[in-house]
C-alpha positions in Angstrom: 10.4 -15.9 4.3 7.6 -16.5 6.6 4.6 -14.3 6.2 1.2 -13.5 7.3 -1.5 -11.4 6.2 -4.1 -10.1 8.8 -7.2 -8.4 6.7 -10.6 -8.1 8.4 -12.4 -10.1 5.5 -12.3 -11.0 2.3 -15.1 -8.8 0.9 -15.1 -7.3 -2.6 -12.7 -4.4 -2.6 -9.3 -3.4 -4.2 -7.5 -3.9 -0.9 -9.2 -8.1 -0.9 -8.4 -7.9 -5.0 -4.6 -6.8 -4.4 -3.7 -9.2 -1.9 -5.5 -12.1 -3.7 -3.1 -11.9 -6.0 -0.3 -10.7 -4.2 -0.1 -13.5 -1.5 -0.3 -16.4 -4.1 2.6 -15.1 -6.0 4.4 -14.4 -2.8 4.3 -18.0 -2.5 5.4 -18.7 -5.6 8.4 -17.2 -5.3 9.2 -18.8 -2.3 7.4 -17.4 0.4 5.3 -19.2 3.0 2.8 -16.5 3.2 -0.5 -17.6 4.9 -3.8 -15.4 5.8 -6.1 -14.5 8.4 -9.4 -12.7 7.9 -10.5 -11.5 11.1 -14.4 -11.1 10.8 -15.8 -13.0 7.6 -14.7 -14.5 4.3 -16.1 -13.1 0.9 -15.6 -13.8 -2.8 -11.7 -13.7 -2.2 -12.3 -16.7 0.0 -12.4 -19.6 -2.9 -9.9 -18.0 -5.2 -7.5 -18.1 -2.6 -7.7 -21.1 -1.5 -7.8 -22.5 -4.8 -4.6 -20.9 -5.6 -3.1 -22.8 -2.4 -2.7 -19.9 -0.1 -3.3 -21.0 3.8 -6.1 -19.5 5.5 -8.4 -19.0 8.1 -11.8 -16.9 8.5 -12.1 -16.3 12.4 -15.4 -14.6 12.7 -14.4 -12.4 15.2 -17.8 -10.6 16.2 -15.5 -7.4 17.6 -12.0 -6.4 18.6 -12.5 -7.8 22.1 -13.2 -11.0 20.5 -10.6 -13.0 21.2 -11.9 -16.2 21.6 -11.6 -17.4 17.4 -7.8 -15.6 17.8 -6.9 -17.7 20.9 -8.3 -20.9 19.0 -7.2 -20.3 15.5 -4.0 -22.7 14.4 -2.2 -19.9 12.6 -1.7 -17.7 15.7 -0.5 -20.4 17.7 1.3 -22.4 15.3 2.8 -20.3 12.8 6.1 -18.6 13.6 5.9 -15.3 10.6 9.1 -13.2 10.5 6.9 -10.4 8.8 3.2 -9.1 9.8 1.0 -7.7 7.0 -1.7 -6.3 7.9 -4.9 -3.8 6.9 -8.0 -2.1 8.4 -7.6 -0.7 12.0 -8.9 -4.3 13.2 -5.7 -5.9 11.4 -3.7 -3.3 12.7 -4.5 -4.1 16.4 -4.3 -7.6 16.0 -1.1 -7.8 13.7 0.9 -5.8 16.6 -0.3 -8.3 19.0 1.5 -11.5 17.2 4.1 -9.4 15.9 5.3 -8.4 19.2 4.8 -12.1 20.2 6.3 -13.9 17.3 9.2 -11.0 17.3 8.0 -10.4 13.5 8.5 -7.0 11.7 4.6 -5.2 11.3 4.0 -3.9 8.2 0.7 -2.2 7.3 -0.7 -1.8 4.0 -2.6 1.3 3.5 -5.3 0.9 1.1 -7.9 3.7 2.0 -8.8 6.4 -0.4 -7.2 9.6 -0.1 -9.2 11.9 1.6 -11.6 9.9 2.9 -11.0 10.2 6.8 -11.4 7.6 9.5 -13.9 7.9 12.2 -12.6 9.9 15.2 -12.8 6.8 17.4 -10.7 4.7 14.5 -8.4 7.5 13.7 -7.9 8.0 17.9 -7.2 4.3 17.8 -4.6 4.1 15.1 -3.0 6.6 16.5 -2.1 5.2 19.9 -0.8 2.5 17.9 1.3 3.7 14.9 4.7 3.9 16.2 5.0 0.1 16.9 5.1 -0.5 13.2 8.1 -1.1 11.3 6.9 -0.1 8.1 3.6 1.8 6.3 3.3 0.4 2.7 0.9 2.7 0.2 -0.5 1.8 -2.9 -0.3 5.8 -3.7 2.4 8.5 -2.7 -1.0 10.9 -2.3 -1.6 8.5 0.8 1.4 9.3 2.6 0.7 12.5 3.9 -2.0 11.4 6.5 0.6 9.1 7.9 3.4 12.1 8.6 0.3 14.2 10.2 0.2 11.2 12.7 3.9 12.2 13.5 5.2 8.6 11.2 8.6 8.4 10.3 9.1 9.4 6.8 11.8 7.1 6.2 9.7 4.1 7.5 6.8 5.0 4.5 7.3 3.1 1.3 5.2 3.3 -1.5 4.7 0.1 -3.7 2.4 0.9 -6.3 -0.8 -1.6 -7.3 -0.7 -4.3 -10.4 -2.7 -6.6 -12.1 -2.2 -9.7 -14.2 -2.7 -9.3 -18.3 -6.9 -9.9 -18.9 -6.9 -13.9 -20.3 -10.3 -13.1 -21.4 -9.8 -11.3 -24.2 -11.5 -13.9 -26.8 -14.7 -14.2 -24.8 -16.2 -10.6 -25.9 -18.6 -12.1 -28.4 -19.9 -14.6 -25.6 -20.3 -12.3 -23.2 -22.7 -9.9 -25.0 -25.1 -12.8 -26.3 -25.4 -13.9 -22.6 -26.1 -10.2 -21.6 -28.5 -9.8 -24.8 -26.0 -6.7 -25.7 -26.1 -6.3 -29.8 -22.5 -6.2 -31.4 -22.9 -2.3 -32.5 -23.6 -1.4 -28.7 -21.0 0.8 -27.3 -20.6 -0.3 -23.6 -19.7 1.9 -21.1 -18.7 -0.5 -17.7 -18.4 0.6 -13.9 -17.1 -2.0 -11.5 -17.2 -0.8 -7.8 -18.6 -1.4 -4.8 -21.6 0.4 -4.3 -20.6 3.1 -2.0 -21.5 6.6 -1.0 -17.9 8.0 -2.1 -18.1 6.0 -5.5 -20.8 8.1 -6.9 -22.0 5.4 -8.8 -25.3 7.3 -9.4 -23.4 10.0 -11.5 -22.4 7.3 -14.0 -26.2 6.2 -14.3 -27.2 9.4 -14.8 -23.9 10.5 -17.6 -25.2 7.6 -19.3 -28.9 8.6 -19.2 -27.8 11.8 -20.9 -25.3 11.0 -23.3 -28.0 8.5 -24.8 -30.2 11.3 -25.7 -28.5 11.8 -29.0 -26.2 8.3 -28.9 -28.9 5.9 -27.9 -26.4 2.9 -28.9 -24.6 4.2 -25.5 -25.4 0.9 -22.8 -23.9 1.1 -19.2 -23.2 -1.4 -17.2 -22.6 -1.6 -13.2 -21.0 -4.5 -12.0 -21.2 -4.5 -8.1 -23.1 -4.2 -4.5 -23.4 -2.1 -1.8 -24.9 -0.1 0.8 -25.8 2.6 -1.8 -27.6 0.0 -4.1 -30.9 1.9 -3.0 -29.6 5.2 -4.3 -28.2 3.4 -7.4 -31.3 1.6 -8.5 -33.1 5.5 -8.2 -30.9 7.1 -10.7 -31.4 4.1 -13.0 -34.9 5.7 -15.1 -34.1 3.2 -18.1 -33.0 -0.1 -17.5 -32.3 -0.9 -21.3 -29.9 2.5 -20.7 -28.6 1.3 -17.4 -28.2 -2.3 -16.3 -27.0 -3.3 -12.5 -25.6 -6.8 -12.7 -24.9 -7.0 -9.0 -22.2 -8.6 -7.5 -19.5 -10.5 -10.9 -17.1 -13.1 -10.6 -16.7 -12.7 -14.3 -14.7 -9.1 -14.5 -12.4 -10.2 -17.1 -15.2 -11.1 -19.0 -17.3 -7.8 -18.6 -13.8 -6.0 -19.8 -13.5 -7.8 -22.9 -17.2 -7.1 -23.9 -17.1 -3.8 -22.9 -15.7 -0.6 -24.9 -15.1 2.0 -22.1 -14.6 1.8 -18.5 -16.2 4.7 -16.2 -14.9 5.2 -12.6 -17.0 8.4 -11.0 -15.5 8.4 -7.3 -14.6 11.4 -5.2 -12.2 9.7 -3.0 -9.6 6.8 -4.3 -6.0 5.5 -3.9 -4.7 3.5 -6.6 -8.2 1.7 -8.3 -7.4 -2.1 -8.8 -10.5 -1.6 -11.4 -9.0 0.8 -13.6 -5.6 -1.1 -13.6 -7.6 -4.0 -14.6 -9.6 -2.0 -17.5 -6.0 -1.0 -18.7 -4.6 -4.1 -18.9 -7.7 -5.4 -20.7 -7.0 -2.4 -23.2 -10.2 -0.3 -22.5 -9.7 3.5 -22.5 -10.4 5.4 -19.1 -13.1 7.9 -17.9 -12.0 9.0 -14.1 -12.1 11.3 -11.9 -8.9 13.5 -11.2 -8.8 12.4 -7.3 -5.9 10.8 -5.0 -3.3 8.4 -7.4 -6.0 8.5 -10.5 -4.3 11.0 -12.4 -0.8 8.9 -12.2 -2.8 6.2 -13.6 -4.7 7.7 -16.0 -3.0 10.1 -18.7 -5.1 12.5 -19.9 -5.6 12.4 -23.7 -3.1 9.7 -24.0 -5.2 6.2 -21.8 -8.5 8.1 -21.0 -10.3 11.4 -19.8 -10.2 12.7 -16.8 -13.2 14.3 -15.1 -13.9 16.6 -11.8 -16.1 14.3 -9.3 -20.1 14.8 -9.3 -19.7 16.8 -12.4 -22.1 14.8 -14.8 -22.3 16.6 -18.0 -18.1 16.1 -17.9 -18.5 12.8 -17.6 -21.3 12.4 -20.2 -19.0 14.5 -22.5 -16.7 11.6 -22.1 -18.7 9.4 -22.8 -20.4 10.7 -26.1 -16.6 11.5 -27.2 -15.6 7.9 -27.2 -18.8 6.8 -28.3 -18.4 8.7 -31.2 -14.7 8.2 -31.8 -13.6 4.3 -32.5 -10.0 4.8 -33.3 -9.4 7.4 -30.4 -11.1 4.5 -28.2 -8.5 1.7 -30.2 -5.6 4.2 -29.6 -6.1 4.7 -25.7 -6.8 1.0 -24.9 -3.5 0.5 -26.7 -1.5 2.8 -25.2 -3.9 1.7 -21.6 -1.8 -1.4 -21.9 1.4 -0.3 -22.4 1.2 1.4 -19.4 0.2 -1.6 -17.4 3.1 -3.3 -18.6 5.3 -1.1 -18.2 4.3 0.0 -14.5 1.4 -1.5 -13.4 1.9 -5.3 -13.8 1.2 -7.9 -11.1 4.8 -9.2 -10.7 6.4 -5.7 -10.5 4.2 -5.6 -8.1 4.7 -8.5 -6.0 8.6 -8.2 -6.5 8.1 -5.0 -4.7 6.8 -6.6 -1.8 9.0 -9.3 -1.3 12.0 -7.0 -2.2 10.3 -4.5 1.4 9.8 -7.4 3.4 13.4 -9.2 2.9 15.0 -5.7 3.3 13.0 -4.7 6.5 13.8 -8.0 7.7 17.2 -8.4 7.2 18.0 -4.7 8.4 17.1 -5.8 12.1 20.2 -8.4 11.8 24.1 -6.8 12.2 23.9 -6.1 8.0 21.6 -3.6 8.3 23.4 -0.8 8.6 25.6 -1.0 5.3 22.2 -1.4 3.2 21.6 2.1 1.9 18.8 4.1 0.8 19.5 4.0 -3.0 19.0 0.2 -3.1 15.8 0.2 -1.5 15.0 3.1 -4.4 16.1 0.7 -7.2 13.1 -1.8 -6.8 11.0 -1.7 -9.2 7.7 -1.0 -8.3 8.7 0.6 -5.3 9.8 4.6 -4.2 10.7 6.0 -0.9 8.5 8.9 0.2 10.4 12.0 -1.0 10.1 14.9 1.6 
């Protein structure tokens, strides 16, 4: 099956991180999918080409920018049967080549719940929605902003996030000589880009307090962002606190760290704490959008209210002062992520939607029935 992926860049993000991996192993399984970022490339760039994935990085300046679309070899040349696409930019220009090419348009709805679109973009998608086939969410918590916009239910599918096992697990000792982090450090790590609704300041400042009487407590925060400023303010000690900017080494930071810390007030389905998981760290997150599907309380991690610090420091000096209970939760972390949250029950999902969307526009379609679709693993229809 022929498919391409419209994103508006390949910026650091868990909607770039997903589909890094899920458009190689698309191909792998026998897929020609192919990619398009609309406005600029990003760390994702490299990695995917590396792993063999066509692509193309347009730098469309705006949404009337058709000039790079008009020129670029994959919209004229490429004949996809399905449309992926993200962002209200890759909305817009997905239906345009899916109506040409006669392609099914899925989108892939990554944004956090509760975190609304601008008027203008929300006004926008909404003119639009009902020429797509098919909505694909990472989280069932996400589907409820698409039946306000008047979406048929039957036409949501959710197919829930994964990530590959961590291959870096021997590299822990490495990692903390390079950092100049001493062996009896416990590290608490934060990987996100620095954004407003990531409260990334609250983990600097749990930190800050939980060292008062555990001053072997180190955080790390691996990312950038438009609230770096704000960041770099909350940060009083940076032997407590240390911002490392912008990794390609994540895998690396999991193995040499001991807890992972996630202090947003808006999220879907994290990539980062499906990645901490898999690399057998226990969890301290917030209890906001699919987090608390993820993350089970007492059992892979501690769950926290947003903005409340001394809740999150709590967790913090609780796993700092408990080694097995942070041993039993990575453990059981992992499980999990086997069980549920692994990168080909994820990518089996998505080719299993796009085959079955695809095929049910031919004479066959009508003798498919719901409670196949619901067999897939990885993937659930929304229940209403």
């Amino acid at each position: 099956m022929r498919v391409l992926f419209l994103a508006p860049n390949l910026a650091a993000g868990g909607a770039e991180r997903q589909w890094s991996i899920l458009a190689p192993g698309l191909r792998e399984r026998g897929f020609d999918a192919r990619l398009i970022a609309l406005d600029g490339g990003g760390p994702f760039e490299a990695p995917l080409r590396a792993s063999g994935v066509p692509l193309e990085v347009l730098g469309m300046r705006h949404q009337a920018d058709l000039g790079p679309l008009a020129r670029s070899p994959l919209v004229r040349q490429f004949e996809p049967q399905a449309v992926v696409s993200s962002g209200v930019s890759g909305l817009y220009v997905g239906t345009a080549i899916a109506l040409r090419r006669h392609a099914i348009h899925a989108y892939n709805e990554h944004r956090q719940v509760g975190l609304d679109l601008s008027r203008r973009r929300e006004a926008m998608l909404r003119l639009i929605v009902k020429r797509l086939d098919l909505v694909i969410a990472v989280s069932a918590e996400q589907c409820g902003a698409w039946l306000a916009r008047g979406y048929p239910p039957d036409r949501i599918v959710t197919v829930a996030n994964g990530v590959e096992a961590n291959t870096a697990a021997g590299t822990r000792a490495a990692t903390r000589r390079a950092l100049g982090i001493s062996d009896s450090a416990i590290v608490a790590l934060l990987v996100a880009r620095l954004r407003p609704e990531k409260r990334v300041a609250d983990f600097a400042r749990a930190v800050a307090r939980s060292r008062q009487t555990h001053p072997e407590l180190i955080g790390l925060i691996a990312g950038e962002g438009p609230d770096q400023t704000a960041v770099q303010a909350a940060v009083t000690d940076p032997d407590a606190v240390r911002l490392l900017g912008h990794r390609d080494d994540i895998p690396r930071l999991l193995a040499a760290a001991d807890v992972f810390v996630l202090t947003s007030e808006h999220e879907a389905v994290p990539m980062a704490i499906l990645e901490a998981m898999a690399a057998g760290l226990p969890v301290i997150a917030t209890r906001v959008g699919g987090i608390p599907d993820v993350v089970e309380e007492r059992v892979t991690g501690i769950l926290v209210a947003p903005g409340n610090i001394e809740q999150i420091a709590a967790g913090l000096t609780k796993l700092t002062d408990d080694h097995p209970l942070r041993r039993a939760m990575g453990a059981a972390g992992q499980r999990r992520h086997r069980e549920r949250w692994s990168a080909d029950r994820m990518i089996e999902g998505y080719a299993r939607v796009l085959r079955e969307r695809w095929a049910a526009r031919g004479p066959a379609a009508s003798s498919r029935s719901t409670s196949e679709r619901r067999s897939v693993p990885g993937v659930t229809n929304r229940k209403l």
